[in-house]
Structure formats: C-alpha cells, structure tokens
C-alpha positions as CSV (number, residue, x, y, z in Angstrom):
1,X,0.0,0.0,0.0
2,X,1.4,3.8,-1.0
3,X,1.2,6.2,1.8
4,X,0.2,9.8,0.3
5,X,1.6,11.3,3.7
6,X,4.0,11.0,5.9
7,X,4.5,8.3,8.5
8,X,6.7,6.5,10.5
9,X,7.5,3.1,11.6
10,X,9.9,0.7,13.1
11,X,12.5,-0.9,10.6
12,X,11.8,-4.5,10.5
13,X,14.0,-5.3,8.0
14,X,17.7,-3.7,5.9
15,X,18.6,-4.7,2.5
16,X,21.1,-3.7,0.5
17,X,19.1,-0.8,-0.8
18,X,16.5,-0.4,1.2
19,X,14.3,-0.5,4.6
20,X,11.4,-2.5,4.9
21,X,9.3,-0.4,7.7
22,X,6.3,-1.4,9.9
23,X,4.0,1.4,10.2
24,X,1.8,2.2,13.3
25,X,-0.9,1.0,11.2
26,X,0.6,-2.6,11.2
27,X,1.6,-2.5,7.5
28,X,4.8,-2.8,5.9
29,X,6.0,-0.3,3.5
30,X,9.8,0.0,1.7
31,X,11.8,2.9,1.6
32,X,15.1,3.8,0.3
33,X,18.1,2.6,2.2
34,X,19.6,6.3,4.6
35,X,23.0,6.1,5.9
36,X,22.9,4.3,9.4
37,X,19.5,3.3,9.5
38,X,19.3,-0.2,11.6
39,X,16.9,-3.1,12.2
40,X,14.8,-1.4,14.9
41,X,14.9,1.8,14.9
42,X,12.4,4.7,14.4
43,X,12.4,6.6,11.3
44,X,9.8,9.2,9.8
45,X,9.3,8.7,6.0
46,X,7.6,10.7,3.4
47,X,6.1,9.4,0.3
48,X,8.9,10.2,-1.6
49,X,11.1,7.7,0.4
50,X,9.0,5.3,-0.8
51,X,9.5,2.6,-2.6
52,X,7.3,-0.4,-4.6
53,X,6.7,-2.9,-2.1
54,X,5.1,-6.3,-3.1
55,X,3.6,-7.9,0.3
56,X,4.4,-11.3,0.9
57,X,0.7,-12.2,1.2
58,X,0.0,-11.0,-2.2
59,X,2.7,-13.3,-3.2
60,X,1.4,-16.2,-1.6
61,X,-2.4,-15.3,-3.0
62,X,-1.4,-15.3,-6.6
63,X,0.6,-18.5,-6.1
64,X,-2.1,-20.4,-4.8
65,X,-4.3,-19.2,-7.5
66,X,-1.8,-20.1,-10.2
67,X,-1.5,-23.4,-8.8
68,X,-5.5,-23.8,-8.2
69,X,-5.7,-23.1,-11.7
70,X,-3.6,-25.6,-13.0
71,X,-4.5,-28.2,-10.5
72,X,-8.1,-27.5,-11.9
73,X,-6.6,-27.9,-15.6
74,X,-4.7,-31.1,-15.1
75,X,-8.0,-32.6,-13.4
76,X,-10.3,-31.8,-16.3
77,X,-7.9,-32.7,-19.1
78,X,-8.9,-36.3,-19.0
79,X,-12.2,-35.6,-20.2
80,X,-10.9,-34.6,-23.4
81,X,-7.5,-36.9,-23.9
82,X,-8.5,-40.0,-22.2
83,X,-11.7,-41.4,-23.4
84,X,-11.9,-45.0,-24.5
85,X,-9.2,-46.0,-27.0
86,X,-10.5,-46.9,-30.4
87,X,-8.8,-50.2,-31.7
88,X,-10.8,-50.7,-34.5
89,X,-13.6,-49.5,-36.5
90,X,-16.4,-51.1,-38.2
91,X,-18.3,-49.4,-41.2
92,X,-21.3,-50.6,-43.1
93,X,-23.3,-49.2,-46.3
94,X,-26.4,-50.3,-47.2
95,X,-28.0,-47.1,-48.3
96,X,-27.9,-45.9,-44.7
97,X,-24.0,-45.5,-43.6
98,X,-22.9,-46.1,-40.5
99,X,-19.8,-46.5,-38.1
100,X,-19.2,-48.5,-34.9
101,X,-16.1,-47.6,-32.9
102,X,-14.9,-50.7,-30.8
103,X,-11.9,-51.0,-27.8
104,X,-9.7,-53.6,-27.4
105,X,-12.1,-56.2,-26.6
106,X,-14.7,-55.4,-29.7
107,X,-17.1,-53.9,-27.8
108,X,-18.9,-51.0,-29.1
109,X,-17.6,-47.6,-27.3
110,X,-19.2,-45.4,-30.2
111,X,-21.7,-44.7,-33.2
112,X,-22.0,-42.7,-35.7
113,X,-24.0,-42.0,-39.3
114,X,-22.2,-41.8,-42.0
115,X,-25.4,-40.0,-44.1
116,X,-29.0,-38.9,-43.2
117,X,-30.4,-42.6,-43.5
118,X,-27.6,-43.5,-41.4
119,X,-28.8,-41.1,-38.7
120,X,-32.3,-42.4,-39.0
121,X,-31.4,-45.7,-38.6
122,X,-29.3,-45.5,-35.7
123,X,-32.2,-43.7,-33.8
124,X,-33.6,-46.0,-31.2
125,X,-30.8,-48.0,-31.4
126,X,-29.2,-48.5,-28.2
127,X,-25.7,-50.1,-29.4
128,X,-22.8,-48.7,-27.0
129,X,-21.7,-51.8,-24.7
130,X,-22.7,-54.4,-27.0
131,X,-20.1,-56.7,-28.6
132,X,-19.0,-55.8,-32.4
133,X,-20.9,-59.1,-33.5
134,X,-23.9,-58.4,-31.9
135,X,-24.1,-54.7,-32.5
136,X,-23.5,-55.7,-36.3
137,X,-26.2,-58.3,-35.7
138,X,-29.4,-55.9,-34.2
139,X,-28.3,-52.9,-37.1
140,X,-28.8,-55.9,-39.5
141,X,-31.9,-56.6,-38.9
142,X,-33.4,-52.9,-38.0
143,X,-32.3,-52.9,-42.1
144,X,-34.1,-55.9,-42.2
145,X,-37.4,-54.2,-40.7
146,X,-36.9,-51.0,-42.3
147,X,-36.9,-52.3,-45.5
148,X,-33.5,-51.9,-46.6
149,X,-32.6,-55.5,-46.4
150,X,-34.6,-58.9,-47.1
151,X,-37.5,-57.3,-49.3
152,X,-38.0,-58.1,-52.7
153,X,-36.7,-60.1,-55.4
154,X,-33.8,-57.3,-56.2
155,X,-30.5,-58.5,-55.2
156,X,-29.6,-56.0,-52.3
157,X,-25.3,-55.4,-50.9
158,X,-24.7,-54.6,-47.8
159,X,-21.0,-54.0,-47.9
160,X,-18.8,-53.5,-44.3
161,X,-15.5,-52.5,-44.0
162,X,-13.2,-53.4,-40.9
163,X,-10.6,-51.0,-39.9
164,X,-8.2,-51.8,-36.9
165,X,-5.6,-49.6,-35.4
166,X,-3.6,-52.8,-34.9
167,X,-2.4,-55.4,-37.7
168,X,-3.8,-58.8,-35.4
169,X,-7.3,-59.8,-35.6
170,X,-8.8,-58.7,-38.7
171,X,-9.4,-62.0,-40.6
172,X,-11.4,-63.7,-37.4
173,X,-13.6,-60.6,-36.7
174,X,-14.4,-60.5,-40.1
175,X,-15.2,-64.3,-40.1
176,X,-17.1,-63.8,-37.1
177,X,-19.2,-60.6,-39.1
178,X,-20.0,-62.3,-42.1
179,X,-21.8,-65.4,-40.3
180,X,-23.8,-63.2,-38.1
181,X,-24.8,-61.4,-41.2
182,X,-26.1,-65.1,-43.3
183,X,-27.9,-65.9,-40.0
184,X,-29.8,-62.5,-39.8
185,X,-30.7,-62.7,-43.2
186,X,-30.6,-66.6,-43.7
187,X,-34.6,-66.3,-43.9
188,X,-35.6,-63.7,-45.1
189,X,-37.6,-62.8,-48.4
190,X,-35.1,-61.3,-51.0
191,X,-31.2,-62.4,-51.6
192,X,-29.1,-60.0,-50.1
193,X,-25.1,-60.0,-51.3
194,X,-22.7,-59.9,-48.6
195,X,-19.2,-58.4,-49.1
196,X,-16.3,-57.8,-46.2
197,X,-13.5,-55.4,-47.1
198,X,-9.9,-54.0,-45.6
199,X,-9.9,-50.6,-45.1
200,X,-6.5,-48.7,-43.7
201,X,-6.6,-46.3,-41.3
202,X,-5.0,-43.9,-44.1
203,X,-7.8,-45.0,-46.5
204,X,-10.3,-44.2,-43.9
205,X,-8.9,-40.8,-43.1
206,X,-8.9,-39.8,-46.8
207,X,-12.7,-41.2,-47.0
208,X,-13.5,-39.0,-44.3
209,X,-12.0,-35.8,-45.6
210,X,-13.3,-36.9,-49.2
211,X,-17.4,-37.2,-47.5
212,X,-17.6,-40.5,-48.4
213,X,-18.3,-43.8,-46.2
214,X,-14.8,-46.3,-46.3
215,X,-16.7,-48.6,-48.4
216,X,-17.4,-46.5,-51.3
217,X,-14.2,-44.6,-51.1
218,X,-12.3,-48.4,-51.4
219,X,-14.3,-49.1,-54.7
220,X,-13.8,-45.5,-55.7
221,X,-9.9,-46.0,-55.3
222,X,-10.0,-49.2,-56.8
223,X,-12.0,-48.6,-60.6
224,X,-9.3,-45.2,-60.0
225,X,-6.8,-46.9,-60.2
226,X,-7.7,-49.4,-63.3
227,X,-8.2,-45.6,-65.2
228,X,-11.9,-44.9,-64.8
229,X,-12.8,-41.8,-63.7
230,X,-16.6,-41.6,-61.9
231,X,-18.7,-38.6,-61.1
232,X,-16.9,-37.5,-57.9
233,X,-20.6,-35.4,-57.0
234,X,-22.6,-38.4,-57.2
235,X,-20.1,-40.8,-55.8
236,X,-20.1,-38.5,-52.7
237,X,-23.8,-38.4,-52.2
238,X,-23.9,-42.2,-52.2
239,X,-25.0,-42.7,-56.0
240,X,-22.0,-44.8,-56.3
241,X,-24.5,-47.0,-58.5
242,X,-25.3,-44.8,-60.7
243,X,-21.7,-43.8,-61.3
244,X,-20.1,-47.1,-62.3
245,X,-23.5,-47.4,-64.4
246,X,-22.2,-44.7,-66.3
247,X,-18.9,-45.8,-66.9
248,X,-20.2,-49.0,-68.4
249,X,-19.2,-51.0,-64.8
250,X,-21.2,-53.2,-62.8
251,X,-21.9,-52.0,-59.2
252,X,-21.7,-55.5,-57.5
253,X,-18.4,-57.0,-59.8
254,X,-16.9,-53.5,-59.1
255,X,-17.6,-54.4,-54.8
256,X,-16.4,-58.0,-55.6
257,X,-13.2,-57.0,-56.8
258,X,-12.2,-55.3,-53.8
259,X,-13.7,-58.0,-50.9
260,X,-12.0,-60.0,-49.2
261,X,-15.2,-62.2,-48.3
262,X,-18.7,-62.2,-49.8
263,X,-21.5,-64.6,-49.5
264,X,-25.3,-64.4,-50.8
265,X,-27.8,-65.0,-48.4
266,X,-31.9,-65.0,-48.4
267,X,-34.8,-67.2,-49.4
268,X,-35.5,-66.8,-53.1
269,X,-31.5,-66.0,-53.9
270,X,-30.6,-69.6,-55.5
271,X,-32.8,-68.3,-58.3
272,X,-32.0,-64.5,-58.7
273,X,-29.3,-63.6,-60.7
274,X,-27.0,-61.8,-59.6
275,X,-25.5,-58.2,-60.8
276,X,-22.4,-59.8,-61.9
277,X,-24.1,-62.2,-64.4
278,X,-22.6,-65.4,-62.7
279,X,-24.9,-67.8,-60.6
280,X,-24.1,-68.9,-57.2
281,X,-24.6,-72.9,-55.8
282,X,-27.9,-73.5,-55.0
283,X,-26.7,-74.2,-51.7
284,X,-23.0,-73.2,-51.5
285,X,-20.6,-74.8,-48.7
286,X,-20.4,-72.7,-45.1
287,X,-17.6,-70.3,-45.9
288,X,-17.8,-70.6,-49.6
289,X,-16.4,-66.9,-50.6
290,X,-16.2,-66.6,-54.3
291,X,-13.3,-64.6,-55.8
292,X,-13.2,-62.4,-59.0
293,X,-9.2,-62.4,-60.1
294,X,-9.7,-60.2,-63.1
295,X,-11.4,-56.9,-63.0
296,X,-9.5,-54.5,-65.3
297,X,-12.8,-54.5,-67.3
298,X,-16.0,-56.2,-68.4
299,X,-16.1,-59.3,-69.5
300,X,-12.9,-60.4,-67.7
301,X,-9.8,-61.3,-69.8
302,X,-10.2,-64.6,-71.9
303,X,-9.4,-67.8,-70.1
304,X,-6.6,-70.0,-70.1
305,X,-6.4,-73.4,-71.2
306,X,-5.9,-75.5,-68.7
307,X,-3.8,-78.7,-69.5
308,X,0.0,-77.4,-70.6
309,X,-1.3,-75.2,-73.7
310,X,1.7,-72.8,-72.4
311,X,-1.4,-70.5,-71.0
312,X,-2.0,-69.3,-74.5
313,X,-5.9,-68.2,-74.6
314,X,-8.1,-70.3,-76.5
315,X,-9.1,-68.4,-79.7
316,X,-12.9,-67.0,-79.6
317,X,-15.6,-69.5,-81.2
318,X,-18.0,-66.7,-82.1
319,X,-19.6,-63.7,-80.5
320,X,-18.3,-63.7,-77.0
321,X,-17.3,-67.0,-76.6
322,X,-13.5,-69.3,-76.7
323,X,-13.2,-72.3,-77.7
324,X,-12.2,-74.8,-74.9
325,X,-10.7,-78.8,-75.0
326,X,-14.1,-80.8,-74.1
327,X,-13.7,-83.8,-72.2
328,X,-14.0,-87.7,-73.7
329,X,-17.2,-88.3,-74.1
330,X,-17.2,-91.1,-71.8
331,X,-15.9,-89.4,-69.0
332,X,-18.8,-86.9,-69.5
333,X,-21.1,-89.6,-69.3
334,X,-19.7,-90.9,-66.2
335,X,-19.6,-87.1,-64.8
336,X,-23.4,-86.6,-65.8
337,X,-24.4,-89.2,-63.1
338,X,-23.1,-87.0,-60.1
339,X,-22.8,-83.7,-61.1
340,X,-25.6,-81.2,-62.1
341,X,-24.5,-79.0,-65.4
342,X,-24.4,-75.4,-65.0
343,X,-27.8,-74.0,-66.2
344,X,-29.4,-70.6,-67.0
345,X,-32.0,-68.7,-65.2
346,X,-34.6,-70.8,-66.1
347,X,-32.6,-74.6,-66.7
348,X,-31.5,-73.8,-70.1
349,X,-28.1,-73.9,-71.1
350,X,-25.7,-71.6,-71.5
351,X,-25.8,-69.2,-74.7
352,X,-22.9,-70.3,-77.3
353,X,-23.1,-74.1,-76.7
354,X,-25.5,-76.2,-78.6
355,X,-25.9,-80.7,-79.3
356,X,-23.1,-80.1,-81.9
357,X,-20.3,-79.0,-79.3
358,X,-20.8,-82.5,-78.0
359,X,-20.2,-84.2,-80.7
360,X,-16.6,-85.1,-81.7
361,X,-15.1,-86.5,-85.2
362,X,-14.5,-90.3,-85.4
363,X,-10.7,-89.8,-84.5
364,X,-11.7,-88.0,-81.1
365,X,-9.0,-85.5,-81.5
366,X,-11.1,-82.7,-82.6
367,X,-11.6,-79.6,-80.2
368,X,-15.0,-77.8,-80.9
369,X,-16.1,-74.6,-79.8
370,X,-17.6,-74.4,-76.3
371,X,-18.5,-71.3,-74.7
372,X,-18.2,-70.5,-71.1
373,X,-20.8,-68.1,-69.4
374,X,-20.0,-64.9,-70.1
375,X,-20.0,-61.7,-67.5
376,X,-21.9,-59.5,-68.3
C-alpha cells in the first residue's frame, strides 16, 4: 500500500538498498536505504522515500491461484485426452452408412452416421456396450425391418469394412461378421449380397476428408486406379451406382473385386441372378467366398487353357465366346451321373453351346467350340 503522507515506523528489515518499515498502522512499506538506518529503529518517512513494495501475502495469493488453476486444468484434461481407446472400427453401407467404434475387446464404445439414413437408422438403437458381433447383428436386422434388407426379389449389398488400429485380428472378426450377417438374413424374403472389405486407417482418413463412407471410397480407389474416372458429386452423395453405371461397370463386380469375403444370403437368392451375371450354388458350402481375379474391365480377360497349352488363350468360337478342350465323351457320361450341369435362369443352357459342341469326329481329337458363361 502507498502512503500519500508522511509516517513512521519501526525498521523491521535492511537490504542492500532499502528498509522494509512497519507502520503504526501494522503495515509494511519500503523505503530507500539512509546512511545508518538499523533493524529497529524509528524513522519518519515521506512518500517520496518510498518505494514499490510487493507484500508477501499477495505473493502467496497469486501462487495459490496459479496453482489452483492448473490443478483445476490437469484434473479436467482427461475428459478430453482420455476417453476409451478406439482399436478398431467397423463401417457398413447399405443405403444408410454407418460406423461402430470398438476398444480392445470389440465392444462398441461409439456410433456414428455416416449420411441422413444413417442417422435415422441409428435412432432407437441402443448399441454402446454391445459386442462388435452383436451390434453388427441388431443394425442388420433394424435394415431388415426398415426395409432396406430382405424385401423383394432385387438383389440388395450390404457392404462392411473393418478398420483396426492394430495389424492382429482382422481375418477372425471379419469371419465372425459375415456369419452373423447369413444368420440374420438366412430367412428372409429377397437375396441380399454380402461383401467384407480391408480398409486402412490412411484410407479411412482420406474417406472422411473426401465425405464419403470407407466402403465407397475403397471401390472408388480401386475402378481409379484401373483408369476410370466416376462422377466425384454423385459418388459422394452415395450414388455410387449410378456412377459405375455410367462408366459401363457393374456395381456389384466393381464391390467383388475389392472384398476380401462375400456370401449371398436369403430365401429366393438360389434363383436370382445376380448383378455380376454369374450364378451362385444353390446351396453353396459354409464359408464358400467366391473370388473375382480379373477386374481391369467387363467381360474379364479370356481364359486360359488348362492342360500345358503354355497359357496361350483359346481363340474366340464366335460372339463372346472361346473355344475350350471338351472332355472324352465317356468321361462326360460318367460325370453326368453326379454332377448337375451349370444352367441358365430358367434350366436352359448356356448361350454359345449347342448338341453339336458334344459331338466329336471319329478320330476324337477334334476340339470344338464351347463357350463359357460370359459376364456381363
């Protein structure tokens, strides 16, 4: 405190250049250091003797405060750095997107929509706690009830992506995924196709910044990369589709080419055909994922002839078909007794292949023409 008159005090205190003083008034002021001054003596001061003077007790206040404060800090910091740690992420796109964030132990720890369906379907959902497989399996079949899934005799995707922070444990969740998935829609009244992908966490990030869900932005990457441009616009409003429609691609060979598993689930999908043109088992093994190895365009790239023909492909036989070595008729004979021939739609056979390509010369080392089916 700054005196604006006179005092005096008793010197409590001599420093090197000054006196610290204790006032009648019980406070403590500073004043210049005077020749012979000692520690308890007398002196009269005026205010210009004196000098700033910081009180300890102010001291002491604005320390504790500093440190309240940052005790205060370091206690609420958690709330925004600890959190549950994400170890992996799982993404699936029907129409509605979503996203389930899972710890450690695959248990959902977070949600969120990845479009407006997305956020209509996750109302009322109550998924936070729940396992990754059993969160996967009640968004399933709200699809189901919604109408997204199951309905119909169009062949529906449902494509889900996996992403993990870690490089262990991919292939069994995704295992695990796919069979809850055929059990949820095992029964129900229109054939759904299945699809599990890999997505990175880099591809993820990018999908993000990009507006798109990971499963559309890993199909987007891949036709990019094989040269084909698509409608960024309609890509990013989930007309994905419509896109690879327009670029003369077909939406579900375009998914196939980038999944790691698929399957093709629900009553009534034996006999629907699927986008890609090729038909599945009527009732194909537990676990039977099949593979497309050539999608640089559409039809794929002729096939080889098997049986040391140096892999030179077999000439075409006519309008989108190759010739192909048949088999001796007597081992076709002996085949027809256990296996069922591949047949169309509606049990005819395949276009390209008539009585005559079962026919061979007397010498039986004629090849005739026999055509495969074709993608479409």
């Amino acid at each position: 405190m700054v005196l604006k008159v006179a005092g005096r005090g008793v010197v409590c205190r001599v420093k090197s250049r000054s006196a610290v003083i204790l006032t009648a008034d019980f406070e403590f002021v500073e004043i210049r250091k005077r020749p012979g001054i000692q520690t308890g003596q007398e002196v009269r001061f005026t205010v210009e003797d004196l000098v700033e003077y910081r009180r300890p007790t102010r001291l002491l206040l604005f320390a504790a405060s500093l440190v309240a404060l940052l005790l205060a800090a370091f206690m609420a910091l958690p709330r925004f750095t600890s959190g549950p740690v994400v170890y992996a992420y799982v993404g699936m796109e029907v129409n509605p997107g979503i996203e389930l964030a899972l710890d450690h132990s695959l248990t959902v720890v977070g949600t969120e929509a990845l479009n407006a369906d997305g956020a209509g379907l996750l109302q009322g959902l109550d998924l936070v706690g729940l396992p990754a497989v059993e969160a996967v399996a009640v968004v399933v079949r709200a699809c189901r009830e919604q109408g997204y899934l199951g309905r119909g005799a169009e062949v529906r995707h449902l494509m889900v992506t996996t992403t993990f922070t870690a490089e262990e444990g991919g292939a069994a969740l995704q295992s695990e995924l796919l069979a809850v998935i055929q059990d949820e829609l095992e029964e129900t009244g229109g054939p759904t196709r299945v699809y599990i992908l890999d997505c990175s966490l880099a591809s993820r990030e990018r999908a993000r910044q990009a507006g798109l869900s990971p499963a559309h932005y890993v199909v987007w990457q891949k036709v990019l990369e094989e040269g084909i441009v698509l409608d960024t616009e309609a890509v990013r409003h989930g007309r994905l589709r419509e896109a690879l429609a327009l670029k003369g691609r077909d939406y579900g060979m375009a998914v196939a080419a980038v999944a790691t598993m698929q399957a093709r689930v629900g009553r009534g999908g034996e006999e629907t055909q699927v986008d890609s043109g090729l038909q599945e088992p009527k009732s194909p093994p537990p676990g039977y994922v099949r593979r497309v190895e050539d999608m640089n365009g559409f039809p794929g790239k002729p096939p080889v002839e098997p049986g040391g023909k140096h892999g030179v492909p077999v000439a075409p036989a006519g309008p989108g078909g190759f010739q192909d070595d048949e088999p001796e008729p007597a081992a076709v004979e002996k085949k027809a007794d256990t296996t069922k021939p591949s047949t169309g739609p509606e049990g005819k056979r395949p276009s390209g292949r008539d009585d005559a390509h079962d026919k061979r010369g007397d010498n039986g080392s004629q090849d005739l023409p026999m055509s495969p089916i074709q993608l479409q």
